[in-house]
C-alpha positions in Angstrom: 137.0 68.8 129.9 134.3 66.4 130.9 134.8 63.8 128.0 138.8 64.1 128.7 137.8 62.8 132.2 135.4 60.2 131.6 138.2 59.0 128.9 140.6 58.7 132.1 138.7 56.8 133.7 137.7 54.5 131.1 140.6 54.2 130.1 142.4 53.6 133.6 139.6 50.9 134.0 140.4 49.0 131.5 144.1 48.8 131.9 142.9 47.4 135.7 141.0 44.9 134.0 144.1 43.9 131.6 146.7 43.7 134.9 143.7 41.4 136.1 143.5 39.3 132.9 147.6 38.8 133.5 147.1 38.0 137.4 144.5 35.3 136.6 147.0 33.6 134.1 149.7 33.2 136.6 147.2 32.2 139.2 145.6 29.8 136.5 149.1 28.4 136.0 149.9 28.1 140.0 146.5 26.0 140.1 143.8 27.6 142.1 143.1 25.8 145.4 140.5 28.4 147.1 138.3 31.1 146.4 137.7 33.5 148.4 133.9 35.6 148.3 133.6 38.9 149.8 130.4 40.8 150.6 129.6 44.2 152.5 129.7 42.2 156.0 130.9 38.4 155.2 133.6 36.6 154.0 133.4 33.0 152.5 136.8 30.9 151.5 136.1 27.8 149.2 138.6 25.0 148.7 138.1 23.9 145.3 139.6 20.8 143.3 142.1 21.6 140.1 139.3 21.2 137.4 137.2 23.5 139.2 139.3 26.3 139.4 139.9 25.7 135.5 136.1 26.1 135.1 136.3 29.1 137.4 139.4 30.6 135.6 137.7 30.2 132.2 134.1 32.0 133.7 136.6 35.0 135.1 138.3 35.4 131.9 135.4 35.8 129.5 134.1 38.2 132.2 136.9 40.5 131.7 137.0 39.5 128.6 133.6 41.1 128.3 134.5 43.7 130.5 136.9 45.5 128.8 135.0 45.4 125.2 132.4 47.0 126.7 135.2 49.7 128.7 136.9 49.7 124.3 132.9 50.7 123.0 132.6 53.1 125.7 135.8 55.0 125.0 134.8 55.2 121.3 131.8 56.5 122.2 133.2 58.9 124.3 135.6 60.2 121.3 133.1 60.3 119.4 130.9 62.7 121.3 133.7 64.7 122.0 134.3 64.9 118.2 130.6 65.7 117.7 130.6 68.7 120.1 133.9 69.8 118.9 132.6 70.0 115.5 129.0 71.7 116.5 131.3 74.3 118.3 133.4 75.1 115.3 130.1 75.4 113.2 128.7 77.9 116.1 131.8 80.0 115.9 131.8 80.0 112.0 128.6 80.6 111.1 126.9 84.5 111.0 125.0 85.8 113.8 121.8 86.2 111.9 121.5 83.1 110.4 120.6 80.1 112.1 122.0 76.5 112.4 120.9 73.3 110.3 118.6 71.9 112.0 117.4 74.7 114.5 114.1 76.1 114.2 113.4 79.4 113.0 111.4 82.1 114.3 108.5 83.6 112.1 
């Protein structure tokens, strides 16, 4: 159940970070004229010309850009585990009660 979780969550992530990706092209296309910073206690509004909000859009996007191919290699890896344990499980099941697993020590 845990992996089907974590797998949500990743997944819910990076469909947040594609709905971002869409909301900076149609700010991009608007032409940003402030940024607004927020921290735990302050608040900081830039005015910014036109070719500085196209440097700023181009910096956000490879960030989510970035962002969800490392959200895509985390949900692979996530599958995979779950594969991994499903299979080790299945082995577990199949194989006779005296006999141990590949790879476990054996007692003398």
């Amino acid at each position: 159940m845990w992996y089907s979780k974590q797998l949500r969550q990743v997944r819910r992530a990076r469909k947040v970070a594609r709905t971002q990706q869409h909301q900076l092209v149609a700010l991009e296309l608007e032409g940003i004229v402030a940024l607004t910073l927020h921290s735990v206690t302050q608040t900081l509004t830039v005015p910014i010309e036109r070719t500085a909000g196209a440097q700023v859009v181009d910096t956000l996007r490879e960030a989510l850009r970035e962002r969800r191919r490392v959200l895509k290699t985390e949900a692979r890896q996530l599958r995979q585990d779950w594969w991994e344990s499903e299979m080790l499980r299945a082995r577990q099941e199949n194989a006779p009660p005296d006999q141990p697993l590949a790879g476990e020590p054996t007692a003398p």
